[in-house]
N, C-alpha and C positions, 0 to 999 in steps of 0.2 A: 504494500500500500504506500505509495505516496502523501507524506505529512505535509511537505514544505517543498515547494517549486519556487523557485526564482530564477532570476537569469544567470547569478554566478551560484548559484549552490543547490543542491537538490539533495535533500534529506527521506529513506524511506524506512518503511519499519516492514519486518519481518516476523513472520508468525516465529511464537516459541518452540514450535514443533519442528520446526524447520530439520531436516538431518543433518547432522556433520558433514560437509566435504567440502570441494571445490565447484564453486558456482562462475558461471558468465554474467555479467550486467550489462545490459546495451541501452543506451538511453539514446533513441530519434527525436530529433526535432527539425524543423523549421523557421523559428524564431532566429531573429536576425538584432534585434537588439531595443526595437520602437513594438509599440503596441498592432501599428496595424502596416509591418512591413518585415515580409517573411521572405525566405530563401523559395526559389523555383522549387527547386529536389530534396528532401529533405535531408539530411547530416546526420551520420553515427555516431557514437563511439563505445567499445567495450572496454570493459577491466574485469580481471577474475577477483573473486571476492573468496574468501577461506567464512565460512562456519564450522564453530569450533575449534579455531587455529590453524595457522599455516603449517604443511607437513615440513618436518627437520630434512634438510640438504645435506648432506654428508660435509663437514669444512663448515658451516657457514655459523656455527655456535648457537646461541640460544635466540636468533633473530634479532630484527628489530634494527634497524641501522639507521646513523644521523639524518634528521628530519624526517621521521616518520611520527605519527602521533599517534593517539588513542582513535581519534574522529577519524583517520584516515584521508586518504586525498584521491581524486576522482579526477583524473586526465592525464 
């Protein structure tokens, strides 16, 4: 479910049930940046999302590297 759309940030919530793994997120749009002035074709982008934590890489220690946060970052 989508809580919060705005033009730089886009907040959603996830049922609690959700199962552990590795998920895609793709968020389409057409918004261009004014209320009534949208792209032709619309625009993607994905990012994989971990529920329930990212799986351990062999080398990489206990994750989490500078400038990552809690919130996460989207692009």
């Amino acid at each position: 479910m989508i809580a919060l759309a705005e033009p730089s940030r886009l907040i959603i919530l996830i049922p609690a049930d959700l199962d552990d793994g590795e998920y895609t997120l793709t968020v389409t749009t057409q918004y261009k940046g004014t209320s009534n002035d949208y792209f032709k074709t619309p625009r993607s982008t994905s990012q994989t999302i971990y529920v329930g934590g990212a799986p351990q890489t062999p080398g990489t220690g206990s994750g989490g590297g500078a400038g990552e946060s809690e919130e996460g970052s989207f692009g």
